[in-house]
PLY file of the C-alpha trace (Angstrom):
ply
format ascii 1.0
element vertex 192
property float x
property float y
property float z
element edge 191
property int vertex1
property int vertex2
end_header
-34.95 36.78 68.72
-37.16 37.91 65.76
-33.89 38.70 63.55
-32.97 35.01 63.59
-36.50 34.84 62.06
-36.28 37.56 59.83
-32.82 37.60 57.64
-33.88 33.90 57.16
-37.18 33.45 56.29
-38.78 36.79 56.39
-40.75 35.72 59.48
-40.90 37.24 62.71
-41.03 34.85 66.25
-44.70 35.41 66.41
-45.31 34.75 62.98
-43.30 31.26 63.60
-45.61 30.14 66.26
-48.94 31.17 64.44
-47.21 28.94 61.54
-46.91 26.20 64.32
-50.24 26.35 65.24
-51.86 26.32 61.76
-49.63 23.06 61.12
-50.74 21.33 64.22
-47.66 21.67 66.62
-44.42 21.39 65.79
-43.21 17.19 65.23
-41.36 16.19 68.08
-38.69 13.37 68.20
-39.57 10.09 69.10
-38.75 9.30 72.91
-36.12 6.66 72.58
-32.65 6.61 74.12
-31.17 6.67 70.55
-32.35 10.24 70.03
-31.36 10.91 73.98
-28.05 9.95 73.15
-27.94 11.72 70.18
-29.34 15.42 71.51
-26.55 14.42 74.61
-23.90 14.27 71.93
-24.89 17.11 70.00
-24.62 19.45 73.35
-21.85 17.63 74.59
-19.47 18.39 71.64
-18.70 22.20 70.75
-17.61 23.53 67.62
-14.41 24.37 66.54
-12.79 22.30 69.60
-10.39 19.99 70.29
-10.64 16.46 71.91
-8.96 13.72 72.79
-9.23 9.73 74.22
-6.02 10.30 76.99
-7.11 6.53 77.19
-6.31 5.76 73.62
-4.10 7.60 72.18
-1.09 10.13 73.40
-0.76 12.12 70.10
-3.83 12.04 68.23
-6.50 14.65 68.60
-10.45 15.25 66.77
-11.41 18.49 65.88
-15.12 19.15 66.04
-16.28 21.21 63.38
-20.21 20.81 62.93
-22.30 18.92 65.38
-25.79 19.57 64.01
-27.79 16.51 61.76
-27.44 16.59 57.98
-30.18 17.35 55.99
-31.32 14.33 53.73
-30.96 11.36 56.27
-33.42 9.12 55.85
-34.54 6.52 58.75
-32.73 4.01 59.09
-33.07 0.44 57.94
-33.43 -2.55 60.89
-29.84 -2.85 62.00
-28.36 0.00 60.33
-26.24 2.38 62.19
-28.52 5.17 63.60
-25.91 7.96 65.21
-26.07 11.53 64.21
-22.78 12.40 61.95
-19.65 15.24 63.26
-17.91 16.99 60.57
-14.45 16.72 62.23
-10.75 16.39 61.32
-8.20 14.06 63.31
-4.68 15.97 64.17
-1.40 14.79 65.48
1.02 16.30 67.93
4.06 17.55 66.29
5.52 19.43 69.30
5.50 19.73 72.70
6.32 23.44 74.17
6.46 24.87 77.87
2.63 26.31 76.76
1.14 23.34 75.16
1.33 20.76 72.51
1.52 22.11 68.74
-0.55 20.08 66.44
-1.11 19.68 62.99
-3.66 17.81 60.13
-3.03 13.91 59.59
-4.38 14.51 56.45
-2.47 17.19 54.76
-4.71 16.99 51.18
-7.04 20.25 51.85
-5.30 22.44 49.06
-4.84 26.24 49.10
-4.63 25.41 53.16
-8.03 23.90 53.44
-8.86 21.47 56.13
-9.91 18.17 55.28
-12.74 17.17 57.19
-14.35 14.04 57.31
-18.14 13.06 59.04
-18.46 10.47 61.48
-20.57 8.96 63.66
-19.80 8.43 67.31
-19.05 4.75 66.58
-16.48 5.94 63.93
-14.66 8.02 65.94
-13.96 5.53 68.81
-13.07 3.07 66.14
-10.37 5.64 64.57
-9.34 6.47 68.06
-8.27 2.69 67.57
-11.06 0.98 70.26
-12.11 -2.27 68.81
-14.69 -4.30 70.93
-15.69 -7.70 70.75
-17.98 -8.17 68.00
-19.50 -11.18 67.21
-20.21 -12.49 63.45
-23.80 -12.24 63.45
-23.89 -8.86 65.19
-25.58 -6.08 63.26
-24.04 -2.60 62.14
-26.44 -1.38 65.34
-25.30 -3.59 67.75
-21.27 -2.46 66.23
-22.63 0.94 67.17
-23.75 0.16 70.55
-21.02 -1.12 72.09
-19.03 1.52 70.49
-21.23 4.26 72.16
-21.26 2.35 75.49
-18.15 2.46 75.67
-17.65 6.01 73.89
-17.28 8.63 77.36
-15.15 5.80 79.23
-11.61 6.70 77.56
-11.16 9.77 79.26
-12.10 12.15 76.87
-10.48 15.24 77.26
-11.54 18.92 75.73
-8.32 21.32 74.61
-8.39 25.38 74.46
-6.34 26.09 71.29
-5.11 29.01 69.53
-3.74 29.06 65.74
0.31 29.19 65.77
1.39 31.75 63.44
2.48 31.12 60.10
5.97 32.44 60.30
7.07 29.92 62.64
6.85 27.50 60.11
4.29 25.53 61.08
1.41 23.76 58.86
-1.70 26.81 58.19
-3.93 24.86 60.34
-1.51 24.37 63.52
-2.85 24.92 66.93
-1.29 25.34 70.30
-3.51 23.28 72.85
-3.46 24.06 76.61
-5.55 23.74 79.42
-7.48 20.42 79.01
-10.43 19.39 81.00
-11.93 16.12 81.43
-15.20 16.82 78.43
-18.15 15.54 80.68
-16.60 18.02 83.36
-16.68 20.86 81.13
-20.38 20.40 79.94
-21.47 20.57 83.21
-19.45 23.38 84.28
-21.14 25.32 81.23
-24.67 24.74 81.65
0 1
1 2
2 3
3 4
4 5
5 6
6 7
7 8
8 9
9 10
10 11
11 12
12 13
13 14
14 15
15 16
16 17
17 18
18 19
19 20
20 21
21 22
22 23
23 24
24 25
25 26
26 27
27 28
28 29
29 30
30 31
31 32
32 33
33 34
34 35
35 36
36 37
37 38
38 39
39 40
40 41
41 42
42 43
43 44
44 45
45 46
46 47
47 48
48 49
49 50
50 51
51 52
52 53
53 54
54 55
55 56
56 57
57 58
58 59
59 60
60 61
61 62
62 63
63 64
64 65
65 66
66 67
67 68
68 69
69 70
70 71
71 72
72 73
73 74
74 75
75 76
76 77
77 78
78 79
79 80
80 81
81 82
82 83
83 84
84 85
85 86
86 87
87 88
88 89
89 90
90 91
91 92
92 93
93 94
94 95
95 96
96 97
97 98
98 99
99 100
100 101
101 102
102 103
103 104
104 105
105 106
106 107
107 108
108 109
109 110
110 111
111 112
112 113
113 114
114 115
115 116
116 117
117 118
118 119
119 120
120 121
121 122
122 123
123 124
124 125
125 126
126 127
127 128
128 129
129 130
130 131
131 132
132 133
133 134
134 135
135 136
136 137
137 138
138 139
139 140
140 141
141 142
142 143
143 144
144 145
145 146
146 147
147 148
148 149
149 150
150 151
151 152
152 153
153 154
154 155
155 156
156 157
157 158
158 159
159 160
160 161
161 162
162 163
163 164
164 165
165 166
166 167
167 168
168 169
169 170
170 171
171 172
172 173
173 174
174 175
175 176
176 177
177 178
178 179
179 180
180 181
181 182
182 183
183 184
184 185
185 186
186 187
187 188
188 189
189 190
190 191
């Protein structure tokens, strides 16, 4: 525990809660179901893992690559959109074989093989995952967001293993073979 502490800020665990102490406590999170869902999210999603909406789309697939908060968000304004971000990437099926589907990058841009990633809030991934609910004219970014997360673990959201295909079979760098998928919610539970 106290190397965590140590390579990073010179600090031992002991020394972190003397520093806690001397500051008061450390700030806690407001109790609100925003930051519920949020923390939910954050566990719920892995990194480096492969999703899908089986409800929404048959070929498209997120990849999860970060699921902690940016630094340098500031609170939000009334009405404005208040979901943590995911650094992700959205891939397509290219191939179906007798061990999984083979999937590749819808956006192709990343040069020298990189991976273009995007962030997005929960709301922004259902939307690209093409759900559109009612919204009303005089609704708010917020209440956009809201129905979007309401709605967000209801499409059968699925969680892939995966395993890089090999260059030589002349695939895209960042293929994957997915197998094995399990219904997300399912899986969290199973873990902790």
């Amino acid at each position: 525990m106290d190397f965590l502490y140590e390579s990073r800020f010179n600090l031992t665990s002991r020394d972190v809660d003397l520093l806690k102490e001397a500051l008061g406590a450390a700030p806690s999170l407001p109790d609100t179901p925003e930051v519920a869902w949020g923390q939910y999210i954050r566990f719920l999603f892995e990194p480096n893992q492969f999703y899908r909406f089986s409800s929404l789309s048959a070929d498209k697939y997120l990849f999860i690559t970060f699921v902690r908060s940016l630094p340098g968000r500031e609170a939000p304004s009334e009405g404005e959109a208040i979901m943590r971000r995911l650094a992700c990437a959205w891939f397509e099926q290219v191939d179906v074989t007798p061990e999984g589907v083979i999937v590749e990058p819808c956006d192709k841009s990343g040069g020298d093989g990189e991976l273009a990633l995007v962030t997005m809030t929960c709301a922004e991934i259902s939307m690209s995952a093409g759900f559109r609910p009612p919204v009303a004219p005089t609704d708010l970014a917020r209440h956009v967001e809201i129905k979007h997360e309401a709605s967000f673990l209801t499409h059968d959201l699925l969680k892939y293993r995966s395993e890089r295909v090999p260059l030589d079979d002349g695939f895209h760098p960042w293929s994957f073979l997915l197998k094995d998928p399990v219904e997300l919610e399912e899986d969290y539970f199973d873990r902790y």
